[in-house]
N, C-alpha and C positions, 0 to 999 in steps of 0.2 A: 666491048660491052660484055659483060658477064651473061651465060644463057638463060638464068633465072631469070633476070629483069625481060630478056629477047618474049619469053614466056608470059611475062603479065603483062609485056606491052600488046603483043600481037594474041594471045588466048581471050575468051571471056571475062568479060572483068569479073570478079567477085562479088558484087553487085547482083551481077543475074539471076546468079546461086541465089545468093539470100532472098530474092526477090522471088525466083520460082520454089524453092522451100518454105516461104513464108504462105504462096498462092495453095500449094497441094496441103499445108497443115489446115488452112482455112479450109478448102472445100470438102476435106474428112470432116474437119467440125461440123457444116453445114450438111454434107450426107446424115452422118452417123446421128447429128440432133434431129432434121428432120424424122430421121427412119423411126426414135425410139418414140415418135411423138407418134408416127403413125400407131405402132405398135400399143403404143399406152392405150388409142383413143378404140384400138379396136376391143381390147380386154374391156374396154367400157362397155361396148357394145354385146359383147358375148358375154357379160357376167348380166345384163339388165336380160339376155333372152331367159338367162338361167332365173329369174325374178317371172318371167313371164313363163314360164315354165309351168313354176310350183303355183303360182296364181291361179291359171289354166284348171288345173288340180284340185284347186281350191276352189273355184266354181261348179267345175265337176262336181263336187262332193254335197255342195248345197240342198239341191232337188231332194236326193236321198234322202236327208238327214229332216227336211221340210217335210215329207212322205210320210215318211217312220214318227213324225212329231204328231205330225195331225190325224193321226190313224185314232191315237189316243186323246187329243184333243183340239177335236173338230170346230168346236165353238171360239177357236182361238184366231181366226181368219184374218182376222185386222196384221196380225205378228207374219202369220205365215207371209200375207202378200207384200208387206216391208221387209221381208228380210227376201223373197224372192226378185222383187222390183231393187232393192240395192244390188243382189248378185248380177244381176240382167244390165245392169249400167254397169257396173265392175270390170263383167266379162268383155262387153262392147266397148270398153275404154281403149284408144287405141293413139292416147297423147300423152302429156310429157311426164317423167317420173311423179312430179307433184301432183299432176288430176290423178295420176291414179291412186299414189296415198291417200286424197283425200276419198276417193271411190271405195279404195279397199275401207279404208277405217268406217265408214258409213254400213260395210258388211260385215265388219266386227262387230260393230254397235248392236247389226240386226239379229247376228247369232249370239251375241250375248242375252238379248231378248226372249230369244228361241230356249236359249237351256234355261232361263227363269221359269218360263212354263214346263217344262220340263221336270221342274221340282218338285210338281204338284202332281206330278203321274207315280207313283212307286212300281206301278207295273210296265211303264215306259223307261224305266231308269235302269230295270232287270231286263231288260230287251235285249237280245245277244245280237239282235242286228241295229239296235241305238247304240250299245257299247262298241260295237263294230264300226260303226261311224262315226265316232267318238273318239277312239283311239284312232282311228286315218286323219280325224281332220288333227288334233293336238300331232298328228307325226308332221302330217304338210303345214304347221305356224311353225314348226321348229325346222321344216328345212327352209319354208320365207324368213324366216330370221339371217337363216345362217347364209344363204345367196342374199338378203340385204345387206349382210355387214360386207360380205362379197363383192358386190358388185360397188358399196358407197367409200370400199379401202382403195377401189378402181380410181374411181371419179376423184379422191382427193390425191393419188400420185399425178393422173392428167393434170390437175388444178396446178398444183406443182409446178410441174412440169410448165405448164403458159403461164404462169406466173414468177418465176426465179429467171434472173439476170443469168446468160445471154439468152438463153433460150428462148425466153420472153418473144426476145427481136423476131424470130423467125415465123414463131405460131401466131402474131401479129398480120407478117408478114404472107402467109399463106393461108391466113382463115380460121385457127385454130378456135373452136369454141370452147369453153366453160361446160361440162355437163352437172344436170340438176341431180342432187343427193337424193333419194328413195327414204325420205323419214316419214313417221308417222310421228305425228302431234302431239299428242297425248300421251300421257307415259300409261294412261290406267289402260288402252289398248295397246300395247307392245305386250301384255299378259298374252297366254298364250287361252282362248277358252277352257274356260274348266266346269265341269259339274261334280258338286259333292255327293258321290254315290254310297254315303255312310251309313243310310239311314236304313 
């Protein structure tokens, strides 16, 4: 008998090989898929705290800007306390992207109300500390803008991600959910507030 054949009769067949080569390329697949899916869902998560951040910020900056308004016009109450009473739900919102769009857009609404009245003070529009809050709040819509796109480019690679063959299998398989996009409704509140200070 020749030793080669002595070798594949009495060694492991070939068979095994391929069997345990085929077992360790699966269970990289299934590490490595899991891991990025953890990884995706958590960038979800830390991009929507950077959303709750500038929010935060953005409530912040309410009261002042309410203060500073109705110093000059007092007689306006009905606005101040609508645009107080939408921040005060805004801030207390503490559920899923979509209540809060629609929270936040109801305080856009109410500060867009506030600079109308606002139009009608010429000596509130000179105000170094309305311009002051003025210019902080248009800087904090433009960082919510920019942590929305942020956080909503997150949530569409996760979507991806539980949604594309095989991967699909797994985030099925272990739980993976779907997270909700951060939009706002309206395109005429994605404007960033503005007052025309021309006059």
């Amino acid at each position: 008998m020749q030793p080669s054949l002595l070798l594949a009769a009495n060694g492991p067949p070939i068979a095994l090989f391929v069997g345990i080569g085929l077992f360790l390329i699966i269970l990289l697949w299934v590490i490595g898929t899991y891991n990025g899916l953890v990884r995706t869902r958590n960038h979800c998560d830390e991009s929507w705290s950077g959303i709750e951040t500038e929010l935060k910020r953005r409530h912040d900056l309410v009261p002042n800007l309410v203060k500073t308004v109705q110093g000059y016009a007092e007689h306006e109450r009905e606005t101040f306390e609508r645009v107080i009473e939408a921040r005060n739900r805004a801030a207390a919102n503490e559920g899923t992207p979509e209540e809060h769009a629609r929270d936040e857009n109801n305080l856009v609404g109410g500060l867009k109300q506030l600079f109308a009245v606002a139009e009608g003070y010429p000596d509130l529009k000179a105000s170094r500390s309305f311009l002051a809050l003025q210019e902080e709040l248009t800087t904090t819509e433009n960082r919510i803008q920019r942590a929305r796109r942020f956080y909503n480019a997150n949530v569409r690679d996760f979507a991806n991600r539980i949604e594309t063959f095989p991967s699909n299998l797994l985030a099925s398989m272990y739980g993976f959910k779907k997270k909700e996009f951060f939009e706002i409704e309206d395109s005429s509140q994605r404007e960033v507030p503005k007052l025309d200070l021309t006059d």
